[in-house]
C-alpha atoms as one frame of an Amber mdcrd trajectory, in Angstrom:
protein
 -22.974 106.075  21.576 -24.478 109.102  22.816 -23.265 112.330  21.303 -22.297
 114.687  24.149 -20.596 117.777  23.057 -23.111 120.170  23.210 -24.052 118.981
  26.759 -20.114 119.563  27.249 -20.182 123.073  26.033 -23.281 124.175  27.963
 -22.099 122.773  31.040 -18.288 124.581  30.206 -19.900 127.706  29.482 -22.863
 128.043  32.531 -19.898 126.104  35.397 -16.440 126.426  34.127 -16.478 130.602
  34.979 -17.957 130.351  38.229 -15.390 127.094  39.248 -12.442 128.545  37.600
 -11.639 125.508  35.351 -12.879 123.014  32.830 -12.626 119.205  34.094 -12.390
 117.267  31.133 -14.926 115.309  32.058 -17.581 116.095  34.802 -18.205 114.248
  37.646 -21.065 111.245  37.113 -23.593 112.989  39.499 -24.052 115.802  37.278
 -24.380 114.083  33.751 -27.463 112.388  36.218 -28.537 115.153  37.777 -28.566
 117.156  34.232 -30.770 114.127  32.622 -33.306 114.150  35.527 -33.896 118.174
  35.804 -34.312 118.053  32.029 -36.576 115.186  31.756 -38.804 116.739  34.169
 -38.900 120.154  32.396 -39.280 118.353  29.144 -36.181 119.900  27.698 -32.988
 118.727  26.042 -29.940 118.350  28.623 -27.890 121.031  26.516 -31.163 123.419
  26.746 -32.033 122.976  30.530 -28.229 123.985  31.423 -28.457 127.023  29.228
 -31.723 128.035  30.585 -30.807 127.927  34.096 -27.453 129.998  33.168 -29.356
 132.223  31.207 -32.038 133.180  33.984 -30.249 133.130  37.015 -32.347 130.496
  38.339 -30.140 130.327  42.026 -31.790 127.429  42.985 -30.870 125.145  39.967
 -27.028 126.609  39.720 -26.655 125.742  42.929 -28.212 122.390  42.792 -25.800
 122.287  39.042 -22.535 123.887  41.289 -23.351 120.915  44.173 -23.298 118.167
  41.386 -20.262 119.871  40.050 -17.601 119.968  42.626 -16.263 117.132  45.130
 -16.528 117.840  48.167 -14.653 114.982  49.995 -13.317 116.215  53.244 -13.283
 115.254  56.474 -11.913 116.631  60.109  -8.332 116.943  60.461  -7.770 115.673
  56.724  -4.240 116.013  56.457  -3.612 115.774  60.298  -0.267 116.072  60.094
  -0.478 119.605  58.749  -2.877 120.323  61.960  -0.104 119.154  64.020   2.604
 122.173  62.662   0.007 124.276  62.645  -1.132 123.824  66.343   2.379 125.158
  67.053   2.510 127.640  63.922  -0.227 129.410  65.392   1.291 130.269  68.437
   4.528 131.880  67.006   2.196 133.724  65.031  -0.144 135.265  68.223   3.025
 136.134  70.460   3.857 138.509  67.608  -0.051 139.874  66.810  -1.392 142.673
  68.624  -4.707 141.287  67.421  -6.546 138.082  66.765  -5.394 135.858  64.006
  -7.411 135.250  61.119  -7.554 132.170  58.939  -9.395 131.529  55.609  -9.886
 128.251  54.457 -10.320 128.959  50.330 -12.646 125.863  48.950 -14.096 124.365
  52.478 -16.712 122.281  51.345 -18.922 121.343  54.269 -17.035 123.323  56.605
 -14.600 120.344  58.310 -11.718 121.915  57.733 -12.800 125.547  58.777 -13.816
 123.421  62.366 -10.172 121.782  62.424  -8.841 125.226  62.029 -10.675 126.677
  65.127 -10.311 124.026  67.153  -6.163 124.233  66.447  -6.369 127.404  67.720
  -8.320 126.705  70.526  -6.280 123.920  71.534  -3.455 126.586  71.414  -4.896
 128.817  73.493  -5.183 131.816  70.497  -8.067 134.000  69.730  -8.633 133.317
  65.816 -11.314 133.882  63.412 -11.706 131.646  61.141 -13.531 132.758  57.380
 -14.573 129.488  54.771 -15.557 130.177  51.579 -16.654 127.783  48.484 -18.049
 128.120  45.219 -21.048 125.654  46.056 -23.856 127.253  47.748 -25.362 123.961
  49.237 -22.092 122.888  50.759 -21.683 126.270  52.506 -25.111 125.672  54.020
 -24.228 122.682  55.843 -21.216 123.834  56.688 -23.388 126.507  58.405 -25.240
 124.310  59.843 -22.780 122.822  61.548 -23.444 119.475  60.836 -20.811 116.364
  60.232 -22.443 115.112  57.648 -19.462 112.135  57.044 -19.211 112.195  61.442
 -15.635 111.095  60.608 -11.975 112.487  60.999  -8.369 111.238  58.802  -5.566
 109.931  61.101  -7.375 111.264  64.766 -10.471 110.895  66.859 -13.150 113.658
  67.048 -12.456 115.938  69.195 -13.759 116.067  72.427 -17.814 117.513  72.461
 -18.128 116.887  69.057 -20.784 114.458  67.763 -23.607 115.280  65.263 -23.031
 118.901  65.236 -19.978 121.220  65.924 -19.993 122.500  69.537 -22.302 126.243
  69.289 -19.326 127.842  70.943 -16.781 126.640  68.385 -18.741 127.527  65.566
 -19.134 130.984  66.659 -15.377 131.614  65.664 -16.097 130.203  62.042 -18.113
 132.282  59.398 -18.686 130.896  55.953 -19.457 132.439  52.597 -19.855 131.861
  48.896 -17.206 132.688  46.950 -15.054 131.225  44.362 -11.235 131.033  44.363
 -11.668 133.129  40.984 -13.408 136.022  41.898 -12.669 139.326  41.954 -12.428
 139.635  45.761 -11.918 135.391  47.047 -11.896 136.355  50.318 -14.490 139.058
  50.426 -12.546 141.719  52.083 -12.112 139.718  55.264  -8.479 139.787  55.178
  -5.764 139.653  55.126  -4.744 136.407  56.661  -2.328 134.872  58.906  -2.989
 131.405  57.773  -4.883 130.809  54.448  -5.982 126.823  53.634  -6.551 125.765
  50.196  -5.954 121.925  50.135  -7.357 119.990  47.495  -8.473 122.723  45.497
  -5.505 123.453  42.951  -5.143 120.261  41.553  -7.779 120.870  39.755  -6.252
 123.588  37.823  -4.218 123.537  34.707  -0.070 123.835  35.713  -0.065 126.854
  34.312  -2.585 128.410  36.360  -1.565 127.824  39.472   1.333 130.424  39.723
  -1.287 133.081  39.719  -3.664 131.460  41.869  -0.979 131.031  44.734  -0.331
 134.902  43.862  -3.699 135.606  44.609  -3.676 133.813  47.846   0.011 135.262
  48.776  -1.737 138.989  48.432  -4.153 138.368  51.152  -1.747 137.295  53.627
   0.392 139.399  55.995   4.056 139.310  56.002   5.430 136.006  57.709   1.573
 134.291  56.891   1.412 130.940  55.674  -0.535 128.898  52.446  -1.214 125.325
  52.875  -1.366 122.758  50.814  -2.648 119.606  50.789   0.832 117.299  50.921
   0.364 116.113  47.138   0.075 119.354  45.735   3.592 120.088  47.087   4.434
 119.306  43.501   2.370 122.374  42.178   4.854 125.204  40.743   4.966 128.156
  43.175   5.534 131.626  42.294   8.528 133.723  43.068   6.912 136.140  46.569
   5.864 132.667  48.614   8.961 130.142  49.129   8.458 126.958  50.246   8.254
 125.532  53.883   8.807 123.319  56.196   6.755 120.270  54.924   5.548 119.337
  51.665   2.261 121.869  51.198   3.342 124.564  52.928   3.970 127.600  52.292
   5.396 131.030  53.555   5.413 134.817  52.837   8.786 135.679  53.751   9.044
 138.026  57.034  12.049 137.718  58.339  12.435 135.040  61.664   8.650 134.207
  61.154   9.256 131.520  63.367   8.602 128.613  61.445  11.911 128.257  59.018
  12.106 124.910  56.970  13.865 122.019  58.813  16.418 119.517  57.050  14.788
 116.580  55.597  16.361 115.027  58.286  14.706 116.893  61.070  11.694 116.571
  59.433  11.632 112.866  59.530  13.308 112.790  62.888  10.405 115.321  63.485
   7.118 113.173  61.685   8.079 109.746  63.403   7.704 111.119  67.216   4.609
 111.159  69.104   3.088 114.534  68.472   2.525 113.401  64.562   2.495 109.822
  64.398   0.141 109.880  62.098   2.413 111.921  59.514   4.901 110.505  56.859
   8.943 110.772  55.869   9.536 113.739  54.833   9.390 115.531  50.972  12.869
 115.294  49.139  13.974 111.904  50.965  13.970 108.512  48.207  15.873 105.605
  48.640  16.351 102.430  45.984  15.131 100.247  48.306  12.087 100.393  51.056
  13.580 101.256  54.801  12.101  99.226  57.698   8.891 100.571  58.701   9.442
 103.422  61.396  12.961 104.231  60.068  13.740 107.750  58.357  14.365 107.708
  54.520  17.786 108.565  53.701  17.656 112.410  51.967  17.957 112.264  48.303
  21.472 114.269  47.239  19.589 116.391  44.770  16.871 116.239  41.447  18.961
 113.922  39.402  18.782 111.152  42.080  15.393 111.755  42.715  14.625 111.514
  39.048  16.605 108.286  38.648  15.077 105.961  42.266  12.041 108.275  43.326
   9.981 105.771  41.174  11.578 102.963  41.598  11.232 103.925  45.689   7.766
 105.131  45.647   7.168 101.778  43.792   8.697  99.458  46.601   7.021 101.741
  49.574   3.943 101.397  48.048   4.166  97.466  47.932   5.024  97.538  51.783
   1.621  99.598  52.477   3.850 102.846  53.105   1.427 105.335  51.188   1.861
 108.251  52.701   5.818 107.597  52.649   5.433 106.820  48.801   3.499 110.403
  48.128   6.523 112.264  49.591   9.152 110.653  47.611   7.088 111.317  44.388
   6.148 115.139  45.803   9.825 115.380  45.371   9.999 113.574  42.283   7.459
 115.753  40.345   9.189 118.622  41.659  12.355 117.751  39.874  10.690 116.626
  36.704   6.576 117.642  36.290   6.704 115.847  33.127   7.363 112.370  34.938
   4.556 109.561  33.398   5.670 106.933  36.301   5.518 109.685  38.715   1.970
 110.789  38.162   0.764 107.209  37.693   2.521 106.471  41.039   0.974 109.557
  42.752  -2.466 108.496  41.595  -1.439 104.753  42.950  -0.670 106.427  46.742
  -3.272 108.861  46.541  -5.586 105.726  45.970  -4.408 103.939  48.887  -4.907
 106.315  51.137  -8.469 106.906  50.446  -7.762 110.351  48.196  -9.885 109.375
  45.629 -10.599 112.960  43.823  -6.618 113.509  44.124  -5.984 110.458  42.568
  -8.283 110.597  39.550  -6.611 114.075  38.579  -3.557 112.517  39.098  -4.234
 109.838  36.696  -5.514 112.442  34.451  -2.417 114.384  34.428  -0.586 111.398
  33.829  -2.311 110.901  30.261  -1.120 114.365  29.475   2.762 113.825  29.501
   4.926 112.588  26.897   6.330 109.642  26.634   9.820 110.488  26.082  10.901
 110.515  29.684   9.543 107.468  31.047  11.743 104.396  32.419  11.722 101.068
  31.810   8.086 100.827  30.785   5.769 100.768  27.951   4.351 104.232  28.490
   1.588 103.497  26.015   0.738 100.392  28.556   0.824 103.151  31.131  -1.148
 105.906  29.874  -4.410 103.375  28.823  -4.092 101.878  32.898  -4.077 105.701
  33.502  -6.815 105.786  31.475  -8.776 102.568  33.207  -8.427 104.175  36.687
  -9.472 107.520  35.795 -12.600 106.536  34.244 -13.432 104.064  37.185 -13.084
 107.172  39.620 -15.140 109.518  37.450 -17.038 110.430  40.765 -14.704 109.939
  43.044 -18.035 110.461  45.747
């Protein structure tokens, strides 16, 4: 077997500082594109990654960064959270004397930045919209304004968009290179009414997160808003954002900021209508048994029920093909208890299903990092090495 480590310690020491965080393994694409770039130069992997760290070679780190990161998105990924945010933005203009501004933190390509301006156009608000990521190829498409993937999550394209983002569209969106760990992540440009950073945190270790989300709560204005992606609802928060309305999002308290959270009732009530049929039950809501499809999940009383049928629940949702249903129940789940091995296995089982595949591999991942003391009737060694199985199968989850 090949003897990796000091491959692993180049790449840590050249990537992990400009991403923020040290995967514990890297995706496939770069262990390939390391062995071609170094066969080619007629150097060892280890010494070509050190080389282009050590000279600044832009072209190769970028080319390194690109094979690095995983940059799965797509237009209105998530569309539920486009949905509340159609109507978030809104609120927000009545009460600005100025145009909004929105920064999407980790846009890849540049999809989500487009979903973002086209919200607000659909609202009928004057927003700029900032996108920033750590990978210098991705922020030239996204430039570009191509659709590379030409595909949305949950919704058609919208109207005049093919090939290419419409010219007048993607004069409201600038993009940058920047990492979420900088000194200045958003480059001065705020602050922010709305700041997106889905997908990106997951990454992180727990621990970090706190002071991450503090990072992102400093560049927003009073009664602004952080979101999410739903699954990283279960991602501690720290004490100047509170939680919101739906599992993601987040507020900076301003008094009637015109969005307050709904019951989990309401928000069910809310998710099964028209505008946002494409959405799911709402966080906090687990049952012992799967409802009828279409019918809201009774709300859980509090953590210890949660803890004792959100994984039995999640379990029989995700045998009836209910996902995105599943993902909620085990957001609230995780909240109660982070520590939860069924939980995170579970997670990385819905995440799966719906085509998450990044999400789900660090789900799996953080599953092989809990103990086994808290688990329920199941072999949690039997659990960690299927943890195991899937994570290595989605090792590049492009």
């Amino acid at each position: 077997m090949k003897d990796d480590r000091a491959l692993e310690r180049a790449l840590a020491r050249v990537l992990s500082p400009r991403l923020g965080h040290a995967p514990s393994r890297w995706p496939e694409t770069l262990y390939l594109h390391v062995r071609e770039r170094a066969q080619r130069a007629g150097q060892g992997e280890a010494e070509y990654v050190e080389r282009v760290g050590q000279a600044g070679e832009a072209a190769a780190l970028a080319m390194l960064l690109d094979a690095a990161t995983i940059g799965h998105t797509a237009v209105y990924r998530h569309p539920e959270q486009f949905d509340r945010l159609q109507r978030a933005l809104a609120g927000l203009a009545a009460r600005r004397p100025r145009p909004l501004r929105i920064w999407c933190a980790g846009c890849s390509t540049g999809e989500e930045a487009y979903s973002a301006a086209q919200c607000a156009q659909a609202a009928g608000v004057d927003a700029a919209v900032l996108g920033t990521d750590v990978n210098p190829v991705a922020i030239a498409v996204a430039r570009s304004g191509l659709l590379p993937q030409r595909r949305s999550v949950g919704a058609p394209l919208p109207a005049g968009w093919s090939e290419r983002v419409p010219e007048a569209l993607r004069r409201r969106v600038r993009f940058e290179v920047a990492s979420l760990t900088d000194a200045q992540p958003a480059l001065g440009a705020g602050p922010f009414d709305v700041i997106f950073c889905r997908n990106v945190l997951i990454y992180f270790e727990r621990e970090q997160v706190p002071r991450l989300l503090g990072r992102l709560a400093a560049e927003l204005v009073p009664g602004g808003h952080v979101i999410l992606s739903p699954a990283e609802g279960i991602l501690p928060v720290p004490p100047e954002l509170r939680r919101g309305p739906a599992p993601g999002w987040l507020q900076l308290p301003e008094g009637d900021d015109g969005l307050e959270p709904a019951s989990p009732r309401a928000q069910a009530e809310e998710e099964s209508g028209p505008a946002s049929a494409r959405g799911s039950a709402a966080a906090g809501e687990a049952t012992a048994a799967a409802p009828a499809p279409g019918a809201a999940v009774a709300p859980a009383p509090g953590a210890a029920v949660a803890q004792a049928f959100g994984a039995e629940a999640a379990a029989r949702l995700l045998s009836a093909g209910r996902a995105a249903e599943a993902e909620q129940v085990l957001s609230a789940l995780l909240n109660a208890d982070p520590e939860h091995l069924e939980g995170w296995f579970l997670l990385g089982e819905a995440l799966l299903a719906r085509g998450e595949r990044a999400q789900a591999r660090a789900a799996f991942q953080r599953a092989l990092r809990c103990a086994a003391a808290g688990t329920r009737n199941v072999d949690a060694d039997a659990l960690r090495r299927a943890a195991a199985r899937r994570a290595e199968a989605l090792r590049d989850p492009r």
